[in-house]
C-alpha positions in Angstrom: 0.0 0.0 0.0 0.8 3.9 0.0 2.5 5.7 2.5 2.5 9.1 3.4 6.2 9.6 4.2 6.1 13.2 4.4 4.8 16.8 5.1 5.1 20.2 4.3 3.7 23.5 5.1 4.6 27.0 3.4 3.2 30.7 3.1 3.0 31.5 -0.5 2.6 35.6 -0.1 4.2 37.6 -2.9 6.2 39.0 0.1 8.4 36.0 -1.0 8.1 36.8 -4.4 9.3 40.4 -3.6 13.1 41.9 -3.0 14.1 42.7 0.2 13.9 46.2 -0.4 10.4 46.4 -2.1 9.1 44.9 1.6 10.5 48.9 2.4 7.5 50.9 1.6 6.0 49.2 -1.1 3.5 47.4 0.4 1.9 51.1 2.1 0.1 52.3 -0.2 -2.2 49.1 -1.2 -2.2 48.5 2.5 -3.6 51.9 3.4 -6.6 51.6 0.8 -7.2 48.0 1.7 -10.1 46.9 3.7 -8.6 45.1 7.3 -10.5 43.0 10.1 -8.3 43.4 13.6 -6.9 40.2 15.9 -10.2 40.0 17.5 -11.8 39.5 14.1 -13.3 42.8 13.3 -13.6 44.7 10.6 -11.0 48.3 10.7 -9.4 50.6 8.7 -5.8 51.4 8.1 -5.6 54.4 10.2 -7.2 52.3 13.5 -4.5 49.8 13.3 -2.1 52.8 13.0 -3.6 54.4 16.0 -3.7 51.5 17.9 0.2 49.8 16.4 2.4 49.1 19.7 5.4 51.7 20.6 8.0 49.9 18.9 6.3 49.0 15.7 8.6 51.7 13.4 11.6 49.7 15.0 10.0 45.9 13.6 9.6 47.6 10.2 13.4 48.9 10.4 15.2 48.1 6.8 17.8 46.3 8.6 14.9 43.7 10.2 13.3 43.6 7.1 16.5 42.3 5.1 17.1 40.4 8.1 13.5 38.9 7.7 13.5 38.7 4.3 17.2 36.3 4.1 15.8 34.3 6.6 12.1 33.5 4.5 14.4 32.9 1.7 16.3 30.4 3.1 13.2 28.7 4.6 12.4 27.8 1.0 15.8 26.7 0.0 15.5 24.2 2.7 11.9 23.2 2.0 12.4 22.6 -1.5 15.3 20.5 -0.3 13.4 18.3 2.0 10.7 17.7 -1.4 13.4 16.5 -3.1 14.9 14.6 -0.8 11.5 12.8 0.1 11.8 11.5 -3.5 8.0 11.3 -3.5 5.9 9.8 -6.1 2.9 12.4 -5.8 2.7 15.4 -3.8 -1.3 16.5 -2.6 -1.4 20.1 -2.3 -3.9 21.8 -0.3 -4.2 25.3 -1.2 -7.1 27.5 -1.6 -8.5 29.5 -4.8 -8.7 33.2 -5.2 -11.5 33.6 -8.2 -8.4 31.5 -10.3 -9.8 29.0 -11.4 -13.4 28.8 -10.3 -15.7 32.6 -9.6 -18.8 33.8 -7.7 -20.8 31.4 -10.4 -19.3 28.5 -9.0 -17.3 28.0 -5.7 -16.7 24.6 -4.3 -16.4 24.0 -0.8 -14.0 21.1 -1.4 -13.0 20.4 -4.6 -10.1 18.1 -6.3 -8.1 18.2 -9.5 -7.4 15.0 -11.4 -6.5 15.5 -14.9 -3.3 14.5 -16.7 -1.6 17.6 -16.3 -2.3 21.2 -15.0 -1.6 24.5 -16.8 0.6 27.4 -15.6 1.0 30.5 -17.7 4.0 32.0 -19.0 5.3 35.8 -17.3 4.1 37.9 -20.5 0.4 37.4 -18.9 1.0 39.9 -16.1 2.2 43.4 -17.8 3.8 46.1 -16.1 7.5 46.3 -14.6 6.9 48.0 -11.1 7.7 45.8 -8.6 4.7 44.3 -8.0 4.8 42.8 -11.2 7.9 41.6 -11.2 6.9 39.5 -8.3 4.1 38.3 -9.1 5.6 37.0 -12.9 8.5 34.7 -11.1 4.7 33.0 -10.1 4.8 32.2 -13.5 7.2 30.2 -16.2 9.5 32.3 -17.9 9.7 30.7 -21.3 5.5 29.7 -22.2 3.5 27.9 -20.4 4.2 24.4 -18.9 1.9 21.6 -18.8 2.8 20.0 -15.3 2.3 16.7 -14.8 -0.4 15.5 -11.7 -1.3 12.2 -10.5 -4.7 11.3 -11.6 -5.3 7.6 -10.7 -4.5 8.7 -6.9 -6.5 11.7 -7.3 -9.3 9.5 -8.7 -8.6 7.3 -5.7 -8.7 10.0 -2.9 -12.1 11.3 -4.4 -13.8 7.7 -4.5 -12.1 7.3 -1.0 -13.7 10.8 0.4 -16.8 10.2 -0.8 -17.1 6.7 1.0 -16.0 8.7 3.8 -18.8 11.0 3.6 -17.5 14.2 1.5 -18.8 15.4 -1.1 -16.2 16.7 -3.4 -16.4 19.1 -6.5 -13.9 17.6 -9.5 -12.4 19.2 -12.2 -10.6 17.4 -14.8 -9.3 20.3 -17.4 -8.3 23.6 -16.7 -11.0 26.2 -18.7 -9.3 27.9 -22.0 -7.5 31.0 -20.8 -7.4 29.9 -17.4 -4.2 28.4 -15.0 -3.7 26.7 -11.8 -4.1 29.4 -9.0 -1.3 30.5 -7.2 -1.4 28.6 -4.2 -0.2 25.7 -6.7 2.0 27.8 -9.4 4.0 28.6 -5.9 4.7 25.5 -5.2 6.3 24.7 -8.7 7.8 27.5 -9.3 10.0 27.9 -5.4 9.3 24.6 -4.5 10.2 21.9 -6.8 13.7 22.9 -8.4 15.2 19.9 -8.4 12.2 18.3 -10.4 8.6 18.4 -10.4 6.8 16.1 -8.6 3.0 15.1 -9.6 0.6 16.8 -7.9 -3.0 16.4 -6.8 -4.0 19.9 -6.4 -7.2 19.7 -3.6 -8.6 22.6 -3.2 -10.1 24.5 0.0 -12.2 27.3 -0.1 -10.5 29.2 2.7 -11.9 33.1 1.5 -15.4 32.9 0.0 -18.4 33.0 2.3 -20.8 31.6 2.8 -19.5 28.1 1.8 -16.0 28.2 4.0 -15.0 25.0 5.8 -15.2 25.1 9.4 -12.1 24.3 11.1 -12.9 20.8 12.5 -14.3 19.9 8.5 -10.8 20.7 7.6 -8.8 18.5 10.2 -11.5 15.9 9.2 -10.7 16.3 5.6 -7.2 15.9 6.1 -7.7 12.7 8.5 -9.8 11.6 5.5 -7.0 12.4 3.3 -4.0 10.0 5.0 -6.8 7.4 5.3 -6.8 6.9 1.4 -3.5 7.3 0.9 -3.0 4.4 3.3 -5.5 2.4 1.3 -4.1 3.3 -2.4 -2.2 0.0 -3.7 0.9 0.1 -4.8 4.4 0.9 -3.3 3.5 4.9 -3.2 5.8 7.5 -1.5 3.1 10.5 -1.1 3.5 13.3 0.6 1.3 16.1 1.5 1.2 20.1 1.8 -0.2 23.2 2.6 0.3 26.1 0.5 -0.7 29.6 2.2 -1.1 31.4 5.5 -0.4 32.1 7.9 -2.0 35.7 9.0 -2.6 38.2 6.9 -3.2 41.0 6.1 -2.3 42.3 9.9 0.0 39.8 11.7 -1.0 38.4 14.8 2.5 36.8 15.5 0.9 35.1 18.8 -1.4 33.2 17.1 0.6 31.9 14.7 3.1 31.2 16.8 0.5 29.0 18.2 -0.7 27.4 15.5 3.1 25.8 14.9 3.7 24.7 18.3 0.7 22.6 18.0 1.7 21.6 14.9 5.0 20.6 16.9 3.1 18.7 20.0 0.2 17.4 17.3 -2.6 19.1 19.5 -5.6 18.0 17.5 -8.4 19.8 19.5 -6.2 23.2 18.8 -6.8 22.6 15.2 -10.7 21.3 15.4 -11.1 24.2 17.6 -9.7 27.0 15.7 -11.7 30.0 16.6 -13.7 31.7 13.6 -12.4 35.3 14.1 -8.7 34.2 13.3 -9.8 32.7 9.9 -11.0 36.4 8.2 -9.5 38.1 5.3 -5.8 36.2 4.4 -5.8 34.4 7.6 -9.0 32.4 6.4 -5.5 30.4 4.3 -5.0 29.1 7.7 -7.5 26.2 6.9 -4.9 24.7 4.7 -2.2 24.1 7.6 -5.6 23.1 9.7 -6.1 20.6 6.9 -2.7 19.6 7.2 -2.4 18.8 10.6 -5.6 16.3 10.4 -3.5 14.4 7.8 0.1 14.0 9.3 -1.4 12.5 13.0 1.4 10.9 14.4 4.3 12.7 12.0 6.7 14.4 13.7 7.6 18.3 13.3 11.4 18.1 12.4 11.3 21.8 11.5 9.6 25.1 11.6 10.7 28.4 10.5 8.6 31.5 10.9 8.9 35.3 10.4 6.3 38.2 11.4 6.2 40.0 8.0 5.8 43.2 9.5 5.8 45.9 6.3 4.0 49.2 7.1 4.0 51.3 10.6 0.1 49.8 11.8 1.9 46.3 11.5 0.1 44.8 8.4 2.1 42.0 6.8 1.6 38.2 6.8 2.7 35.4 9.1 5.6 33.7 6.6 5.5 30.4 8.0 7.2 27.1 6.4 7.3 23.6 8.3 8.9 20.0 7.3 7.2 16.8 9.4 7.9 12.9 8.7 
């Protein structure tokens, strides 16, 4: 039978996309105009998060902890993408989550999973412009035409026969739509992820930021529970691995919670996970559901390392959580 021999966990924020010094500044001004909810959940502005930002918060923004932050997230994913390759996995399952990508307002599955042949990225010329912004959000992208990469049907075929036994219903998708690409959450894990070889994918899709359809947190530890369950019963000599792609907080940090989150990660606290509360799953946090997903799957896995980084990036302390984890 299958075995899931390993797990991963990653932010995929263009903050990782970006250079050191575009984390300086450039991130005010769509910060400012952009709509926030506080730790507690509630919907703010800009300038109330600015009012309210601790004493030291201009010194946690200072350029030199910002390149230090920045180095640091960096070589999080040097390692990471060294622990994929060293797993020598024969499919990886990806949970990520997609943002109007893929599927819209006319159609947005709770749960869904890919299993075609392959899945389509775009090349770079799809995103015009050369401010910074840009630039970061093409290395998303291939640099010479788009690439065809290869996925793992018969297990994703599997899984969703497997799921639905275990009482989800899951939304499939076979073929990516003309003129459409796998979302981000996917495209970052081939592009930063896998450079020492692609590994199939099943992409499995959450839908973390939609309402009114969102997961709760103890669906999503179910769901990955669900997940290791099939693997185990998919025949064949298998090495599978799984991982979350997104999170942690964003668009304010709330460095405590996610602090949290990976040392339950570390001490497999299942009722942490089920129990998630509601408020800390708004706006870019909602990506959160992936790790929760995540941590249902690896049960008795051990955490063998965690890296994390409060991307602090304007005065009122809005940023993400960059967070990257490696369990087996």
């Amino acid at each position: 039978m299958a075995r899931l021999v390993a797990a991963f966990g990653s932010s995929h924020s263009p903050m990782l996309a970006a250079r050191a010094e575009d984390w300086n500044g450039g991130f005010l001004g769509r910060d400012r105009s952009r709509a926030h909810v506080d730790l507690d959940g509630n919907p703010c502005g800009y300038d109330a998060l600015l009012a309210n930002a601790p004493g030291d918060a201009l010194e946690r923004i200072a350029p030199d902890r910002l390149a230090q932050r920045h180095a640091e997230v960096q070589a999080a994913i040097a390692r990471l993408a060294g622990d994929i390759a060293a797993a020598k996995l024969d499919a990886l399952i990806v949970v990520g989550d997609d943002q109007e990508e893929l599927f819209d307002q006319s159609n947005m599955p709770a749960i869904g999973i890919y299993y075609g042949e392959t899945i389509r990225n775009a090349d770079q010329g799809s995103i015009a412009g050369d401010d910074w912004m840009a630039r970061a959000r093409r290395r998303y992208l291939e640099p010479v035409g788009q690439v065809e990469h290869a996925c793992h049907p018969v297990l994703a075929r599997h899984l969703i026969t497997d799921l639905q036994r275990d009482g989800f219903d899951i939304s499939v998708m076979r073929a990516v739509p003309d003129g459409k690409y796998e979302g981000h959450a996917y495209s970052y894990v081939h592009r930063f992820c896998m450079a020492d070889g692609v590994v199939p994918i099943v992409p499995v899709f959450l839908n973390a930021y939609f309402p009114p359809n969102q997961p709760t947190p103890a669906r999503c530890f179910a769901l990955g529970e669900a997940l290791a369950r099939a693997v185990a019963a998919f025949p064949g000599d298998q090495r599978v691995g799984i991982m979350a792609s997104g999170g942690l907080s964003h668009f304010v940090v709330d460095e405590a919670f996610d602090r949290a989150l990976l040392e339950a990660l570390g001490r497999k606290d299942a009722a942490f996970f089920r129990t998630a509360p509601l408020a800390k799953l708004q706006s870019g946090s909602s990506e959160i559901r992936n790790w929760i997903c995540l941590a249902g799957a690896t049960g008795a896995m051990d955490l063998a390392w965690s890296s994390y980084a409060p991307g602090y990036r304007t005065p009122a302390l809005t940023g993400t959580g960059l967070a990257f984890a490696s369990l087996r």
